[in-house]
C-alpha positions, 0 to 999 in steps of 0.5 A, spaced: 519 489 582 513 486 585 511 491 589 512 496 584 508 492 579 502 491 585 502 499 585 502 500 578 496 496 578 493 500 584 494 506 581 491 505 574 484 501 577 481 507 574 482 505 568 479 498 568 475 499 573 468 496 568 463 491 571 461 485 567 463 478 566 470 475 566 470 473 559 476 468 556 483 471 557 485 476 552 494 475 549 497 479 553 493 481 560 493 479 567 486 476 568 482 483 572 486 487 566 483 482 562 476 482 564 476 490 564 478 491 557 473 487 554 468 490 558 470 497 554 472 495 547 464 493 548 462 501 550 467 502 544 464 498 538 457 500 541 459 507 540 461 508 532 455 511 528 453 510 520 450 518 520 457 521 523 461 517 518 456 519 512 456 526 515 463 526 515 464 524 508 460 529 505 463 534 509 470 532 507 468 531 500 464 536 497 470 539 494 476 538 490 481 538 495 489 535 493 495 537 495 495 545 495 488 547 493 483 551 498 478 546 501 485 541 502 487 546 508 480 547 509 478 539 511 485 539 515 482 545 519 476 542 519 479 536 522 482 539 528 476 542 530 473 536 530 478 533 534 479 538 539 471 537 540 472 530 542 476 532 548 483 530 544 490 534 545 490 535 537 495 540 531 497 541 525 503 539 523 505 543 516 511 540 512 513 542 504 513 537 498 514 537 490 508 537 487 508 539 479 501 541 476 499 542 469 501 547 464 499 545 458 497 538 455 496 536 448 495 528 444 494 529 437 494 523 431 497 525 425 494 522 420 499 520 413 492 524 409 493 531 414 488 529 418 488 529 425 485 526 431 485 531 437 484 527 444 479 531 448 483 528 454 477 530 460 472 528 464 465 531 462 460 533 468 455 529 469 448 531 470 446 527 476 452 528 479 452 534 483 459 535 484 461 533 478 460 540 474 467 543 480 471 544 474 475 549 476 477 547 482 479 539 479 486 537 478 486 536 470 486 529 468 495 528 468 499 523 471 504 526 477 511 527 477 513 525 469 517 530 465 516 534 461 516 534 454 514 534 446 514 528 442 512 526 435 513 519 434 509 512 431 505 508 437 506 502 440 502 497 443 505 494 449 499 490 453 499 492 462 507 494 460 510 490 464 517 487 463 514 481 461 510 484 456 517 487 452 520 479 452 513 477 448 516 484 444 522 482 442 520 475 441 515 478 435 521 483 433 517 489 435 522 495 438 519 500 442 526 505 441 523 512 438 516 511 439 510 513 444 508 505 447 500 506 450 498 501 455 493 499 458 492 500 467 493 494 470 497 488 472 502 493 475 502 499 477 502 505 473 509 508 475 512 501 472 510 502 465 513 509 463 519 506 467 520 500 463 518 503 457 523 508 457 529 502 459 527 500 452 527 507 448 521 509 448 521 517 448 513 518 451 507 513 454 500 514 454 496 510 459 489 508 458 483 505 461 480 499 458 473 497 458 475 490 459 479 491 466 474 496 469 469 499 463 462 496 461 466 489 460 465 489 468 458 492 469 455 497 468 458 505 466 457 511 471 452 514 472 447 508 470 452 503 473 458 503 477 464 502 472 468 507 469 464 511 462 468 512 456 471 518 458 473 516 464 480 517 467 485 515 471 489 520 475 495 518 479 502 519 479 508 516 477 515 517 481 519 512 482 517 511 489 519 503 488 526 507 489 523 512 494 517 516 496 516 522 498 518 529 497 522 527 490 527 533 493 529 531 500 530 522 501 531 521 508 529 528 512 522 530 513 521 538 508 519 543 512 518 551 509 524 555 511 532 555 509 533 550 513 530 545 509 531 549 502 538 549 503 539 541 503 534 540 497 535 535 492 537 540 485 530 539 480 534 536 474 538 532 479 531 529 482 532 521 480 524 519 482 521 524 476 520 519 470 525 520 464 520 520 459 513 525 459 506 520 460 500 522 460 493 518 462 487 518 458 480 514 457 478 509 452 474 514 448 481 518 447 485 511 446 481 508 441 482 512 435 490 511 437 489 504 438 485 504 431 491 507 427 495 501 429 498 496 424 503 490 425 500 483 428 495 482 431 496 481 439 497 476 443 489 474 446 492 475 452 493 482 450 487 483 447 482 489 451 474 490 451 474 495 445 470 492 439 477 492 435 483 489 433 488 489 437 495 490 434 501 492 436 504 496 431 508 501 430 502 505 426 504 509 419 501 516 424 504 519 429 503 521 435 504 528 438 504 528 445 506 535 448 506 536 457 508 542 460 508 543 468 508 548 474 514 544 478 512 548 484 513 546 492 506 545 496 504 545 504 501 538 507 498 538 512 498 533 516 493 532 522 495 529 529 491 527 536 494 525 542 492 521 548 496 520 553 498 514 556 498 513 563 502 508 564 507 506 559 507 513 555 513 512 552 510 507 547 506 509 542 501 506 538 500 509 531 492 509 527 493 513 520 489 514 513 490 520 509 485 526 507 487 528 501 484 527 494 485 526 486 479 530 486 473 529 490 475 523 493 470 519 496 472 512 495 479 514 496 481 517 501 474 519 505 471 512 507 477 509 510 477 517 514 471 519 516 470 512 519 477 514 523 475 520 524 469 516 527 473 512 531 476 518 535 470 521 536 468 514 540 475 514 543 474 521 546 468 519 549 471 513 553 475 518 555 469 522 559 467 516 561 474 515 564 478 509 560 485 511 559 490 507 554 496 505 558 500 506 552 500 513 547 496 513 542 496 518 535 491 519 530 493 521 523 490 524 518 496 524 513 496 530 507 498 528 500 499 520 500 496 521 493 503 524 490 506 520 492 506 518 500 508 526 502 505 527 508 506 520 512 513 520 509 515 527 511 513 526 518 515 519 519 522 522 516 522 528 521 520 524 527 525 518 525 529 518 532 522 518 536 519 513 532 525 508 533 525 509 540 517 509 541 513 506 536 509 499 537 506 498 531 501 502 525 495 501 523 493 504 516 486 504 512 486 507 506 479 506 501 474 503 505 467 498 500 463 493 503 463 486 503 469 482 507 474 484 512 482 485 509 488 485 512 495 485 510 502 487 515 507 485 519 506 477 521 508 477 528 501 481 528 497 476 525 494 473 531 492 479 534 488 481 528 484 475 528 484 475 536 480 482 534 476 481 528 472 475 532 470 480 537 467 484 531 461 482 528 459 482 520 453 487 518 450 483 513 451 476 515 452 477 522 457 472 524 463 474 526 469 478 522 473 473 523 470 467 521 466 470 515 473 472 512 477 465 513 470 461 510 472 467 504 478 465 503 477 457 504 472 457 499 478 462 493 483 458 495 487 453 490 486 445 492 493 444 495 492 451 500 484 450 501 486 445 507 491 450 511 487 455 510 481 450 514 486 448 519 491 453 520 490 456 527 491 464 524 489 467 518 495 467 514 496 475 512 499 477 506 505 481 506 506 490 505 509 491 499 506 499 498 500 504 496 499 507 502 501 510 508 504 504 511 510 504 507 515 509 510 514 505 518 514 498 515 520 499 509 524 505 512 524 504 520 522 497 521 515 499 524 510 493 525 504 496 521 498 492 518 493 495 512 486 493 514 479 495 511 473 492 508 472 490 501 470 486 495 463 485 495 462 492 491 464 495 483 468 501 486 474 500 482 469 504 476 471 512 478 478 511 482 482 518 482 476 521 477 471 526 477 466 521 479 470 519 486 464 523 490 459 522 494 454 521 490 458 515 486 460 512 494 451 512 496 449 509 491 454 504 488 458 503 494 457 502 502 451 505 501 448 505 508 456 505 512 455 499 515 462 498 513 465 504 515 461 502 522 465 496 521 472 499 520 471 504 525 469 499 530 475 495 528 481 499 527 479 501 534 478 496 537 485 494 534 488 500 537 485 500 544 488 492 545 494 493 543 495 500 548 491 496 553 495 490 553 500 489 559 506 485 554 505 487 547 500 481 544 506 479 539 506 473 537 512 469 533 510 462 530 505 464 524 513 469 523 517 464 524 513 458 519 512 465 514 519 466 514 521 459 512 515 459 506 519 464 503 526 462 503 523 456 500 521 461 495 526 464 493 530 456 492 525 454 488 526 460 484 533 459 482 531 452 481 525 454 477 530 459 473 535 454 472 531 448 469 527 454 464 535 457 462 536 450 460 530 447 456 530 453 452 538 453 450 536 445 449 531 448 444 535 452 441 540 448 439 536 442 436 532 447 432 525 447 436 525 455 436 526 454 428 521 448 427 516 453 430 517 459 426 512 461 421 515 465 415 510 469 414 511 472 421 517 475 424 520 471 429 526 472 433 530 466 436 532 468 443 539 467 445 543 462 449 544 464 456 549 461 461 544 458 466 544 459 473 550 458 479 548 454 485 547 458 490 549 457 498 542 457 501 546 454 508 545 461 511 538 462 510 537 454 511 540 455 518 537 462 520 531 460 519 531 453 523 534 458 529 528 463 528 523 457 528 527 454 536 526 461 538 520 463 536 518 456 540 522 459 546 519 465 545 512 462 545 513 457 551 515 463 556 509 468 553 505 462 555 507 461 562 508 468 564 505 473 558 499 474 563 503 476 569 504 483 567 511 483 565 511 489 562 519 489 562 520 484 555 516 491 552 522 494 550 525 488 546 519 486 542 517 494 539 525 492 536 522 486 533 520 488 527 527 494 528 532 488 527 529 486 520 532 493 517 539 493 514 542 500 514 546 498 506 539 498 504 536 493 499 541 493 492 539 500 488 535 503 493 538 504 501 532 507 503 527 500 502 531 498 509 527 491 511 530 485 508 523 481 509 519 484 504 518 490 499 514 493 494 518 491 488 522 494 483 518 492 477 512 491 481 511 498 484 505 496 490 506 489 489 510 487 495 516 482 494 519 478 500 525 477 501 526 482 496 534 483 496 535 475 494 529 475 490 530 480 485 537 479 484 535 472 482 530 475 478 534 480 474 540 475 474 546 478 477 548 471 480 554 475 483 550 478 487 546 473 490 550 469 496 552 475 499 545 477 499 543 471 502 549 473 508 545 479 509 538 476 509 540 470 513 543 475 519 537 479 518 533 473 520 539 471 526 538 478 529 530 476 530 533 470 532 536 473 537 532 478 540 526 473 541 531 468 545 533 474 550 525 475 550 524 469 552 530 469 557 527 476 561 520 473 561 522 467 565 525 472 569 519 475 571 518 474 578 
């Protein structure tokens, strides 16, 4: 075995073979590959430039280009040109997916007098703004995915629409059963608020913009400011993607045109991700005559938005009538790959991802995170002239479709699931791209290599490195009792996936390490999300305006990518896991506690008369009923995989420690499983497709992630049955990285 490492090492000196000065060791290298890598991630970063990525996006944004429309396929062919020009082994890779459009949209207020208000229910071109004015090829203000249907009906206000928003409801008397609810965006994601709304009766719901959470209560309104103008409109969809993504017709098998993918198509009426009841988006110019006709109470203050009105919640004497018509057709995606081929470990795969499609014209979201990725394979090809080859696979995707519904990365993950499985090491995603500070968010055994990266990148504006301008941020924003483990603690704590972008089906579905990473927070780019106003000229002036951002994704993510196909063992480390890991079987106990102490409180309060001391009999109020309160639960399974995934990530760390830099290439193969053994194949409770047992978008939260999603959520929807086989289920997740790290540990002290 030391002779055929010593060989491989002389075979691949080419790859390496850079002057410079040794630097500090990086995790995972032999010292002469140590020093050779860090000599060609400095060619990389110097290699990105701020014109191409601008160039790039005006290339790529110059028209509307969703799902299914021209200049969709025209950017995807646009892109493989481009690819290949750097010298990559790049195609296409079609595949098919559900993707309704408008038919015919109507809003009306109905009015006791007979009069009406007819909502405008679109977005006006603005002089300024050249792009605009492309009306005929833009995407009608609609939200993807809802059913159709024709509704007359008195309006409801229900805040954000959230779960929580329905209690307060009830509390107040107030049912939603036979109306149309409009609710404002925020707080959770827009595909929760017809889902709930309908659990609740309601037959349609409208979603608006409110100044106060993205208009001229934030700043300045386009095109005089960045914030979103009176007529402004959200697109987006609202499938049930916390139940599925993807194709809504085929869950489980990537969808290619043909029979053989037709003939296992989920029936359209059968599909249970379209929403039970029609919803449509809508600006606050449209919104507020409908909120003006409200009667009934006055809000709660936390419920009250920006518009010069009083909030109430209803119902209202005029109806509202809501009429949605759609084209239910299927649409080609068009997924972008490029290859590099491995040297030495090709079988390994390392996986770089954004998605090129658009709402509209889609400059903040997609194209400022895949102009800069297209960037980053120019600078790749050019190392390759140079003569740098990765020791590992590396796959650039530009995924079709993410904005539906995560079509395009779903369908391709689903397709090529056996390969993956077997080849993937981790995936690397960028969606929206501003400027200001460095954000990532992934799997917690990559968090010291994140950090490890970002302290070789340097700021643009405040020239210090990435790293420690992020952790100075997070100091400076945490909580008092957070503030010192933020300064202390040796890596960046990285929150957690939940959904929103292309991550989703490796994470959540087949157990792929990933990280979501890209720059943000110091811009008001929130203003023209999925409208018209999403375009070049909106991104040069209110945005990254110079693309030192970009610069900086491009220099980051590829960096990240050349690391961790360059390393000689993967660079996982399984402390910051371990003591993550823990932090949340603390949670969900504290959960139980915290809802059993509030279960019994409030029948105290009932019983001895508080609700009704409290009530005002000039407003109706209704008492809640008395609940049994929460059973103890057995946490002893998780209380001891916990204590036994901390001894072997510590067992781990110390063989890593002693042998990591001797080229022991053989734990590979047990650390790419590393997040693999985390998946259960029951699936998380009411949704098998969501695999993980560590972490989850939520089921009432959409993109918001819940960790230990199987024990938090039955906990939270009070199926107490439910719970200790659930925490049996977590635990033996939990065992089985356990486990696996203890047999690393063992081939790394094997090495000779």
């Amino acid at each position: 075995m030391r002779k055929l490492i010593a060989c491989v090492t002389l075979i691949c000196s080419s790859a390496y073979a850079v002057d410079g000065a040794a630097p500090a060791p990086l995790r995972g290298y032999t010292p002469e590959h140590s020093t050779a890598e860090v000599a060609w991630e400095k060619k990389f970063q110097a290699i990105p430039e701020a014109d191409h990525i601008r160039e790039n996006m005006r290339r790529l944004s110059a028209r509307p280009h969703h799902v299914g429309s021209p200049y969709d396929k025209d950017n995807a062919e646009w892109m493989l040109a481009q690819l290949k020009s750097f010298g990559l082994d790049a195609q296409i890779e079609q595949f098919e997916a559900l993707f309704p459009t408008p038919k015919s949209r109507k809003l009306e207020l109905l009015r006791p007098d007979g009069t009406k208000f007819i909502a405008k229910i679109e977005e006006p071109a603005i002089k300024i703004d050249p792009t605009s004015n492309q009306k005929d090829e833009q995407l009608p203000t609609y939200n993807a995915y809802s059913r159709d249907g024709d509704e007359t009906a008195p309006l409801v206000y229900v805040n954000y629409g959230a779960p929580a928003d329905y209690d307060v409801l009830d509390s107040m008397g107030i049912s939603v059963k036979g109306a149309i609810v409009i609710a404002r965006y925020g707080q959770t994601w827009r595909g929760i608020k017809p889902k709930v709304a309908g659990q609740h009766g309601a037959v349609g719901c409208l979603i608006y913009s409110d100044p106060k959470d993205d208009g001229y209560a934030v700043g300045g309104t386009y095109p005089d400011g960045p914030m979103r103008p009176a007529d402004g409109v959200q697109r987006g969809s609202v499938m049930d993607m916390p139940i599925y993504p993807g194709d809504p017709q085929s869950p489980g098998f990537g969808a290619k045109a043909g029979p053989e993918s037709a003939a296992k198509l989920i029936p359209l009426d059968k599909v249970e991700t379209i929403t039970k009841i029609p919803v449509m988006p809508i600006s606050y110019a449209d919104a507020t005559p409908l909120l003006e006709s409200l009667g009934g109470e006055t809000v709660p203050e936390a419920w009250r938005g920006g518009l010069p009105i009083t909030y109430r919640t209803g119902p209202s004497v005029a109806k509202v009538h809501l009429a949605l018509a759609f084209n239910w057709d299927r649409k080609p995606l068009y997924d972008v790959v490029a290859r590099i081929p491995g040297s030495t470990m090709a079988d390994q795969w390392v996986i770089r991802g954004n998605h090129h499609d658009g709402w509209v014209n889609g400059a903040g979201d997609p194209l400022s995170g895949a102009s800069a990725e297209l960037e980053e394979a120019h600078a790749l090809g050019d190392l390759l002239k140079q003569g740098w080859k990765p020791q590992r696979t590396i796959l650039y995707c530009f995924w079709d479709g993410e904005e539906p519904a995560l079509l395009g990365s779903t369908e391709w993950v689903e397709f090529h699931a056996a390969e993956l499985s077997q080849h993937a090491v981790a995936y690397f995603n960028s969606d929206g791209n501003g400027r200001g500070y460095f954000r990532a968010e992934g799997s917690h055994s990559l968090e010291n290599f994140i950090d490890s990266v970002t302290k070789d990148i340097v700021d643009p504006e405040t020239k210090m490195p990435v790293w420690k301008r992020e952790r100075l941020v997070s100091v400076s924003r945490a909580t008092p009792d957070l503030r010192a483990e933020a300064r202390s603690r040796p890596d960046t704590r990285m929150p957690a996936l939940g959904s929103g972008s292309d991550y989703t089906a490796f994470i959540h579905h087949l157990g792929i390490a990933s990280v979501n990473l890209g720059y943000g927070g110091e811009d008001q780019a929130n203003g023209q999300y999925h409208s018209i106003y999403d375009d070049f000229y909106h991104y040069t002036h209110y945005s990254d305006t110079d693309f030192s951002y970009g610069r900086a994704l491009a220099q980051t993510a590829g960096t990240m990518m050349m690391r961790l196909a360059d390393a000689d063992v993967l660079p996982f480390q399984f402390a910051d896991l371990a003591d993550t890991i823990r932090g949340y079987a603390g949670e969900v106990k504290r959960l139980a506690d915290t809802m059993r102490a509030q279960t019994k409180e409030r029948n105290t309060q009932i019983a001895d008369g508080t609700y009704a001391a409290l009530a005002d009999p000039r407003k109706k109020r209704v008492i809640p009923a008395v609940e049994p309160l929460p059973p103890y639960f057995n946490f002893a399974p998780l209380d001891q995989a916990t204590d036994d995934l901390t001894a072997a990530a510590s067992d781990y760390d110390k063989a890593f420690a002693a042998h990591g830099a001797s080229g022991a290439t053989a734990v590979n193969p047990q650390l790419i499983q590393s997040e693999r053994v985390f998946l259960d194949p029951a699936g998380l409770p009411y949704r098998p497709w969501f695999q993980n047992m560590m972490y989850a978008p939520g089921f009432y939260t959409g993109y918001g992630v819940k960790t230990l999603p199987a024990i938090r959520e039955t906990i939270e929807q009070k199926e107490w049955t439910a719970v200790d086989p659930l925490i049996a289920r977590t635990a033996a997740a939990i065992e089985r990285e356990a486990a696996l790290l203890k047999a690393a540990a063992r081939t790394l002290n094997a090495a000779p």
